[in-house]
C-alpha positions in Angstrom: 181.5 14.9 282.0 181.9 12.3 279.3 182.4 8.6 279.1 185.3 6.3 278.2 184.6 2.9 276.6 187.2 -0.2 277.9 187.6 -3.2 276.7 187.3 -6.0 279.9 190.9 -6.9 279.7 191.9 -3.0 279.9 189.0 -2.9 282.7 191.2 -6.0 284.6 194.3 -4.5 284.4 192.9 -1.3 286.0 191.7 -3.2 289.3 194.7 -5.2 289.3 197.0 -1.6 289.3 194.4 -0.2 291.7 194.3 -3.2 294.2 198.4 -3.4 293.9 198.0 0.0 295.0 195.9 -0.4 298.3 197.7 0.3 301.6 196.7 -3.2 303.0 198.2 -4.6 300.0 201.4 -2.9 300.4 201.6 -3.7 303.6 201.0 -7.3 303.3 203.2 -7.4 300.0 205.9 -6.4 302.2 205.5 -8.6 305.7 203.9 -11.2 304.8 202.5 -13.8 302.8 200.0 -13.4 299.7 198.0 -16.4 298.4 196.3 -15.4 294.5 193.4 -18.0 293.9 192.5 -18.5 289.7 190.8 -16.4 287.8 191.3 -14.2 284.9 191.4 -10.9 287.2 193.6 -12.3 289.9 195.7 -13.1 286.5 196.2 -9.7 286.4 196.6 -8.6 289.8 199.8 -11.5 290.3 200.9 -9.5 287.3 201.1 -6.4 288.7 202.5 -7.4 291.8 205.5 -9.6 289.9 205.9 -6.1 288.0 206.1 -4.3 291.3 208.7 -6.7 292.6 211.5 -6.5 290.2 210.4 -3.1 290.2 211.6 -2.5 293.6 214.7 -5.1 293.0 216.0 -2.9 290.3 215.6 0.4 292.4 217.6 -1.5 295.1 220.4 -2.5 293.0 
């Protein structure tokens, strides 16, 4: 086993890429209608998801 030192922002950007990843997420994401309150973590998670999106509008085009 060993240990891996982050910094916070790295830590952020790791829940924001696992909670873009979450089925419910998805699934929301894609029906329906996603409100992102402040905060520097939900900073990161709209990230993500604006990433995802052209993403998948590139892939489609």
């Amino acid at each position: 086993m060993f240990q891996v030192t982050i910094t916070p922002a790295t830590g952020k950007r790791l829940i924001a890429k696992a909670i873009t990843q979450h089925a419910d997420v998805k699934k929301v994401l894609s029906s329906g209608t996603v409100v992102i309150i402040a905060g520097t973590t939900n900073g990161y998670v709209a990230e993500e998801i604006i990433i995802m999106e052209k993403t998948l509008t590139k892939r489609l085009k």
